[in-house]
C-alpha positions as CSV (number, residue, x, y, z in Angstrom):
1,X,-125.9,-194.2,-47.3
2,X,-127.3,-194.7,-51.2
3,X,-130.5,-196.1,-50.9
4,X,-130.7,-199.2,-53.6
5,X,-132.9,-198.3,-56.4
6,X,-135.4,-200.4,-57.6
7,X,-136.7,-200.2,-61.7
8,X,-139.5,-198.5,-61.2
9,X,-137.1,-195.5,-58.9
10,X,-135.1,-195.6,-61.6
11,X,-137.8,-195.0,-64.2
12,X,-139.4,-192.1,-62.1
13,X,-135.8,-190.6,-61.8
14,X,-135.4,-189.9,-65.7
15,X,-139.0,-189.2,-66.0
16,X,-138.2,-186.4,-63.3
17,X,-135.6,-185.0,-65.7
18,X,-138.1,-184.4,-68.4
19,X,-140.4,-182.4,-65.7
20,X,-140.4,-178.8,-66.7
21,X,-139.7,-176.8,-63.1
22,X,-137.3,-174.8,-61.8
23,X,-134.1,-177.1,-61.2
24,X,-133.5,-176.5,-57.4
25,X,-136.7,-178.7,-57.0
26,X,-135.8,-181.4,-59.5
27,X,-132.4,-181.8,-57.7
28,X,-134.2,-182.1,-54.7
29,X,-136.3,-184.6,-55.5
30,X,-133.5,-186.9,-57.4
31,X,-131.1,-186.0,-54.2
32,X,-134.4,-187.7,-52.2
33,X,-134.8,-190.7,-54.9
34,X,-131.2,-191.7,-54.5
35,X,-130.8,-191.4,-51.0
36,X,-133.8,-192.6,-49.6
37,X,-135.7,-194.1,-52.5
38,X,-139.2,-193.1,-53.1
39,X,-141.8,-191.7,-51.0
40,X,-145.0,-191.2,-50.8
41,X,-144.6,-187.6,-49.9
42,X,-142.1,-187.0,-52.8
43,X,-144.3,-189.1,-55.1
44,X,-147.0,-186.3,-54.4
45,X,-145.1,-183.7,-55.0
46,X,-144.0,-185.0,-58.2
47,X,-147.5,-185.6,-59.2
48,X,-148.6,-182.2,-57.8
49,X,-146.1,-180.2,-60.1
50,X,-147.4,-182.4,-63.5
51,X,-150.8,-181.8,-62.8
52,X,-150.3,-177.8,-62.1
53,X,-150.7,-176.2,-65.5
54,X,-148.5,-173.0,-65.7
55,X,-150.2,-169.8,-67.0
56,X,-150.3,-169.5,-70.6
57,X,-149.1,-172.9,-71.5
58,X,-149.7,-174.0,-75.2
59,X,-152.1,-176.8,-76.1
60,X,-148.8,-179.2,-77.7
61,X,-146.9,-178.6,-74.1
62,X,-150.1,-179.7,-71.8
63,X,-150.4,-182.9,-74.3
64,X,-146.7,-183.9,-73.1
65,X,-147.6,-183.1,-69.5
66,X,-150.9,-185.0,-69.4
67,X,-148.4,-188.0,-71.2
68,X,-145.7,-187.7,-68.3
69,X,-148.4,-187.5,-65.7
70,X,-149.8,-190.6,-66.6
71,X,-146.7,-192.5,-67.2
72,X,-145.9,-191.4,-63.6
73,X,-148.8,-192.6,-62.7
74,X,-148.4,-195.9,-63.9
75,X,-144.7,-196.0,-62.2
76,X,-145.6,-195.1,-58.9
77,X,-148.4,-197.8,-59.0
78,X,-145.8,-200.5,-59.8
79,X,-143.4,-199.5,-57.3
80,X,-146.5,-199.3,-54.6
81,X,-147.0,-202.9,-55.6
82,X,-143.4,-203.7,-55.6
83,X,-142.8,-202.4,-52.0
84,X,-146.0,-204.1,-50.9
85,X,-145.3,-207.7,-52.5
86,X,-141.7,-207.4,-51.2
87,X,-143.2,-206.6,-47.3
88,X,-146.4,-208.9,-47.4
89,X,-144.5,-212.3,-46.0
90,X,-143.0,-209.7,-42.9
91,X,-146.8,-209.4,-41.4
């Protein structure tokens, strides 16, 4: 069953097609996102392949890595505080 997907997923999912990796792990972790939503576990390893710096990368290419990393960031912070807010009156 499709998980429903919230803003912020949906913002993570086209920042996932600008990551630059191979594409059997970006369809993996879109497959994930629609199906189950977020994780935490797939948030880290999102975050884990824009902070890794390939080998010889130029200076221009890093720039536009540090940019996505921090947008990500930003995204996964909202959608933390989304999921929380919408789970606080369940306590």
């Amino acid at each position: 069953m499709a998980h429903h997907l919230s803003p912020e997923e949906k913002k993570i999912l086209k920042l996932v097609e600008k990551v630059i990796t191979d594409d059997a792990t970006r369809k993996t972790w879109e497959e994930e996102i629609q199906t189950n939503g977020l994780t935490e576990e797939t948030a880290e390893s999102i975050r884990k392949a824009l902070s890794t710096v390939p080998e010889g990368e130029q200076e221009t290419a890093e720039m536009g890595r540090g940019r996505l990393l921090i947008e990500f960031t930003t995204l996964v912070k909202r959608w933390r505080f989304t999921y929380q807010a919408k789970n606080f009156g369940r306590r």
